[in-house]
C-alpha positions as CSV (number, residue, x, y, z in Angstrom):
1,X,-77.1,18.6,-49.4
2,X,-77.3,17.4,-46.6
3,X,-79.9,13.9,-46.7
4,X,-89.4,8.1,-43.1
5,X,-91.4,5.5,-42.5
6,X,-94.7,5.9,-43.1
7,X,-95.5,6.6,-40.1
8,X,-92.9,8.9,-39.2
9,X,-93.6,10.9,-42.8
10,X,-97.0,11.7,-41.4
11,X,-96.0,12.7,-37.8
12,X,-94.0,15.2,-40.2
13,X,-97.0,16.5,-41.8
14,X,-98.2,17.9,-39.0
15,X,-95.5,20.5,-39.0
16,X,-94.8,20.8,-42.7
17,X,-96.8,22.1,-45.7
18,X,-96.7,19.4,-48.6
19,X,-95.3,20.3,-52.0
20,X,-95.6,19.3,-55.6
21,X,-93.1,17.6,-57.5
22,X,-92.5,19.9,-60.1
23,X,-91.9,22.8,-56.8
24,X,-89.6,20.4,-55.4
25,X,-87.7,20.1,-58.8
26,X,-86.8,23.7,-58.5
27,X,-84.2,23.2,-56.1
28,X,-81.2,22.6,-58.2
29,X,-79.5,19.4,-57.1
30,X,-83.0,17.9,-56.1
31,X,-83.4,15.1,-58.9
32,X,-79.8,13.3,-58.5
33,X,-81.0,13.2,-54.5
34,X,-84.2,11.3,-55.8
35,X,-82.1,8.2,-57.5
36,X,-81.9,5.7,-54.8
37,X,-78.5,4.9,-55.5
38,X,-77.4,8.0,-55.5
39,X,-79.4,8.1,-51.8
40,X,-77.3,4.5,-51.1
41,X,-74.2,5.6,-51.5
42,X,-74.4,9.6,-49.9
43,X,-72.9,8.7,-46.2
44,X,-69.8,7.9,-47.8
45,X,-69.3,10.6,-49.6
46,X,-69.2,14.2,-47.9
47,X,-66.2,12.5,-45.6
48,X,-64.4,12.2,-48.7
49,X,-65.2,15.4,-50.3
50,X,-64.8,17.7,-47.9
51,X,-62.0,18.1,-45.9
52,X,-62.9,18.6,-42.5
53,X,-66.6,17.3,-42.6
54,X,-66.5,15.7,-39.0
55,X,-65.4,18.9,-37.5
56,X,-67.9,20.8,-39.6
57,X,-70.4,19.5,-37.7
58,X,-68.6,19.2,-34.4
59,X,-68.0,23.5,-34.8
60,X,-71.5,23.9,-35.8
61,X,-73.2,21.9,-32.6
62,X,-70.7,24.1,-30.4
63,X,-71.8,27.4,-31.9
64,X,-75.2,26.3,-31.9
65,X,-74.5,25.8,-28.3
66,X,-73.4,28.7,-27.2
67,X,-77.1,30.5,-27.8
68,X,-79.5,27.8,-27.6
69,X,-81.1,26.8,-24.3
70,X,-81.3,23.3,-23.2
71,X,-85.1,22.4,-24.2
72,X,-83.7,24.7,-27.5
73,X,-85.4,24.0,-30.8
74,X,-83.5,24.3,-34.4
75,X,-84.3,24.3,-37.7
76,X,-81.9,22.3,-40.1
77,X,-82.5,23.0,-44.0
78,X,-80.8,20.7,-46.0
79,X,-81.3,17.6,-43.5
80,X,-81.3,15.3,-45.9
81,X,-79.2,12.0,-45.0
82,X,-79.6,12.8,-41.2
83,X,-75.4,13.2,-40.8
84,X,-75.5,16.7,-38.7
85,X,-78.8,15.7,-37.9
86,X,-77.5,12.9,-35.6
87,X,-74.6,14.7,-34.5
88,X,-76.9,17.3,-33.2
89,X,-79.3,15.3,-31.4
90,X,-76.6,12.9,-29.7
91,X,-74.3,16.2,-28.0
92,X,-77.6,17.6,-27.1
93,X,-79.8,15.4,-25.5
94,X,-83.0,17.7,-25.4
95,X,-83.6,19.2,-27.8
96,X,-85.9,18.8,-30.2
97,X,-85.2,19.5,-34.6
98,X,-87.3,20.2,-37.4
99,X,-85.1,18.9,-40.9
100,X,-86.2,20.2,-44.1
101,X,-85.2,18.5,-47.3
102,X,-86.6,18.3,-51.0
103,X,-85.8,14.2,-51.7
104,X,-88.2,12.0,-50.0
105,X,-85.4,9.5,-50.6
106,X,-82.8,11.4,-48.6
107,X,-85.2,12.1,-45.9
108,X,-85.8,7.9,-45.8
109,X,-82.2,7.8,-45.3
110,X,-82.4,10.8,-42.9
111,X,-84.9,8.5,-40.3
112,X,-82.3,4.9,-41.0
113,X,-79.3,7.0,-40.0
114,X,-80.8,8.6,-36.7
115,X,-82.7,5.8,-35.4
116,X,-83.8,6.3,-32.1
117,X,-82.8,10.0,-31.9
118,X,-85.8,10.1,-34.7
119,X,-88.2,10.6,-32.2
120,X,-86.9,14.2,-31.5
121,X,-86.7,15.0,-34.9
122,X,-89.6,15.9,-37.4
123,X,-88.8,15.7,-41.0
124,X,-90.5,17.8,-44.0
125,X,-90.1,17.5,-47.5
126,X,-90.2,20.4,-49.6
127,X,-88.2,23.9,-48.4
128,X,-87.5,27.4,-46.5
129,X,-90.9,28.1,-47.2
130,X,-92.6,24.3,-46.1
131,X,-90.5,24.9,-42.3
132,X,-93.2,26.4,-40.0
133,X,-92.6,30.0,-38.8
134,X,-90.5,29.0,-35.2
135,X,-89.2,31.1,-33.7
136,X,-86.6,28.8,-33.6
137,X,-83.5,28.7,-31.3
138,X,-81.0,28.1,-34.4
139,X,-80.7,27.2,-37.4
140,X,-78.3,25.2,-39.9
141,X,-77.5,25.3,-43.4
142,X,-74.6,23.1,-44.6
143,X,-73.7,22.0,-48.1
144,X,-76.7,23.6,-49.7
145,X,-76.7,27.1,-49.9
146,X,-74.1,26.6,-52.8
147,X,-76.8,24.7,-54.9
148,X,-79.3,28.0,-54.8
149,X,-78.5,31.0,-57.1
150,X,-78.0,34.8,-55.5
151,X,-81.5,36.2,-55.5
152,X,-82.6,32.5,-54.3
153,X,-79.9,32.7,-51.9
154,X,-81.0,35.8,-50.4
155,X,-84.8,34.9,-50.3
156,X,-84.1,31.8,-48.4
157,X,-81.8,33.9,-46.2
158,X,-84.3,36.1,-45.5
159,X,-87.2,33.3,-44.7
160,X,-84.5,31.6,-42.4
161,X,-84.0,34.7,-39.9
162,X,-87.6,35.3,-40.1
163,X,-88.1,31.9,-38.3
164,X,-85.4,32.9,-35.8
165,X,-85.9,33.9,-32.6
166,X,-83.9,37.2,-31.2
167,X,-80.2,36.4,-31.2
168,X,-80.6,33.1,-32.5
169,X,-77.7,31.9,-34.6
170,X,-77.4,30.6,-37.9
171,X,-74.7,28.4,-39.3
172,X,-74.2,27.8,-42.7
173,X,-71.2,25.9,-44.9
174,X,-70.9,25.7,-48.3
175,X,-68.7,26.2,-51.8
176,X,-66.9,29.8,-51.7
177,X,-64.7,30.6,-53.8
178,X,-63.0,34.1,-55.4
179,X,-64.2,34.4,-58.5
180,X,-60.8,35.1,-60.4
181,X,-59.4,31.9,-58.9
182,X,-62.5,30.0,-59.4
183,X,-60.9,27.3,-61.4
184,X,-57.6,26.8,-59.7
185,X,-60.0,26.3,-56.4
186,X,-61.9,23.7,-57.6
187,X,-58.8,21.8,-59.1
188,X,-57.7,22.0,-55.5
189,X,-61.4,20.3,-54.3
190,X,-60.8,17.5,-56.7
191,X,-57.1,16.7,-55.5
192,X,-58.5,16.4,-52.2
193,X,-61.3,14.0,-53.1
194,X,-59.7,12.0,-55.3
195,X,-56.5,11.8,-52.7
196,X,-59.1,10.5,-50.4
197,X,-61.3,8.3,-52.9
198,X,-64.0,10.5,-53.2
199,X,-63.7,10.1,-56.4
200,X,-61.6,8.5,-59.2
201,X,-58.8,10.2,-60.5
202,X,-60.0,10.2,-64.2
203,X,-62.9,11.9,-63.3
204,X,-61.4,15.0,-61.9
205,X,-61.6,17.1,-64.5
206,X,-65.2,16.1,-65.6
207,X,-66.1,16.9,-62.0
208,X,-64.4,20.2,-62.1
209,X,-66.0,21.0,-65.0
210,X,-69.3,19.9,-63.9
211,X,-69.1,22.1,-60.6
212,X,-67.7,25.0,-62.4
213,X,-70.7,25.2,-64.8
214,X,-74.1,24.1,-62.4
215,X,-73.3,25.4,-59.2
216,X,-74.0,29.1,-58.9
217,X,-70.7,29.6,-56.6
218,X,-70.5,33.2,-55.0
219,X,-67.4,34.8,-53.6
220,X,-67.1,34.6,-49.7
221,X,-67.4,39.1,-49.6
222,X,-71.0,37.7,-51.9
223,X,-71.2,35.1,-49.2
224,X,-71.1,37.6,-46.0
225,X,-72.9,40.5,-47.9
226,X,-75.9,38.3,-48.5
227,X,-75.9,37.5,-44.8
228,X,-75.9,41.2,-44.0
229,X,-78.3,41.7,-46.7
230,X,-80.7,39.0,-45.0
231,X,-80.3,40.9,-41.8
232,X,-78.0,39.0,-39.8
233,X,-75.5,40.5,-38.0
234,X,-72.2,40.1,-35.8
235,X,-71.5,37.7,-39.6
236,X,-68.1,35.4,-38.3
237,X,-66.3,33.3,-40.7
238,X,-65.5,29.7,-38.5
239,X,-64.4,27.1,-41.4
240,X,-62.1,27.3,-44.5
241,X,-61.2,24.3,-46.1
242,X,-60.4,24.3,-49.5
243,X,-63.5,25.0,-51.9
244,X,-65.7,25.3,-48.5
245,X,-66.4,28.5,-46.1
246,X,-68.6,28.3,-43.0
247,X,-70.0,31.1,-41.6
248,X,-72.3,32.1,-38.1
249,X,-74.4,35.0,-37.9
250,X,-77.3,36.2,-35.5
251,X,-80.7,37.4,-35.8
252,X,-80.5,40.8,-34.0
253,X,-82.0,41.0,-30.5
């Protein structure tokens, strides 16, 4: 899930509804993003989880691209850390970013990683619902969608294209796998991370385990019919990598 000074946090507030605790615990995932060393030690850790990350968000600035204008706006839930966040802003010197996040903490870590570029940026804690309305020129997604289960998938799908403008694109990423080869998928994930010390080989299995049973994985047919489902159209599969599909639809024009 992708992770502000004071000052910054109420620049923020301006743009973003404020939100309980106990509402921002309902995003599964949310409390292991509040322990600060959890927060310390997140930058390292998509690179060496999933394969391909740096390209990820390479593809996703390029689609993104392709439809929004130069003074474009976009939406980024799941900004926590700031790692696409900063991608974004630094290929695209204009335009401007609202990131939505649950943890405060990742959100800190969100400002220290862009820096500078943190002036184009605003940054809300709390979710879909805490974004203001747009329309937005795009949107992003990545590494989170896999925390929500189906029905919450699908809400937050729907809320996104409802802050879209007309043939605005959405790009998410996430875990999606075929459910009768679940297992032998996320075997596969581990290899990879602990091949590239993402994690420690005796903790493969426990992490297996551990995504198998709290992450509400969907098949990538679930994946695209929530999409269509939402109301997206012209739904394009652009990433496959392991565990991990990435997908761009558009908000009909």
């Amino acid at each position: 899930m992708e992770q502000i000074e004071a000052s910054a946090i109420g620049q923020a507030q301006t743009r973003c509804a404020s939100m309980s605790r106990v509402e921002l615990a309902k995003w599964s995932g949310a409390l292991s993003f509040s322990d600060p060393q959890v927060v310390a030690r997140y930058a390292q850790g998509p690179v060496r989880q999933v394969p391909g990350f740096h390209a990820l968000q390479r593809m996703t600035a390029l689609l993104l691209a392709e439809a929004v204008p130069g003074d474009g706006e976009v939406l980024v839930l799941g900004a926590g850390g700031g790692l696409e966040l900063k991608v974004f802003a630094e290929a695209q010197p204009e335009w401007r970013f609202v990131g939505v996040d649950p943890s405060a903490e990742m959100l800190k870590l969100a400002s220290e990683t862009l820096g500078p570029l943190a002036s184009r940026v605003d940054l809300c804690e709390g979710y879909i619902d805490t974004a203001s309305v747009g329309p937005f020129d795009g949107a992003t997604c990545l590494l989170t969608l896999h925390f929500l289960p189906a029905e919450e998938r699908l809400r937050t799908l729907v809320e996104l294209r409802r802050r879209l403008k007309p043939g605005a694109p959405l790009i998410v990423a996430h875990h999606s796998v075929p459910g009768d080869r679940k297992l032998q998928w996320l075997h596969r994930y581990a290899a990879f991370a602990v091949a590239s010390g993402g994690i420690p080989a005796q903790d493969a299995d426990k992490s297996v385990a551990a995504l198998g049973s709290r992450l509400p994985m969907l098949s990538p047919e679930q994946d695209e019919a929530l999409l269509r489902e939402a109301g997206f159209e012209t739904v394009e599969l652009f990433f496959a990598a392991f565990t991990f599909k990435g997908w761009v639809a558009y908000n009909p024009s």
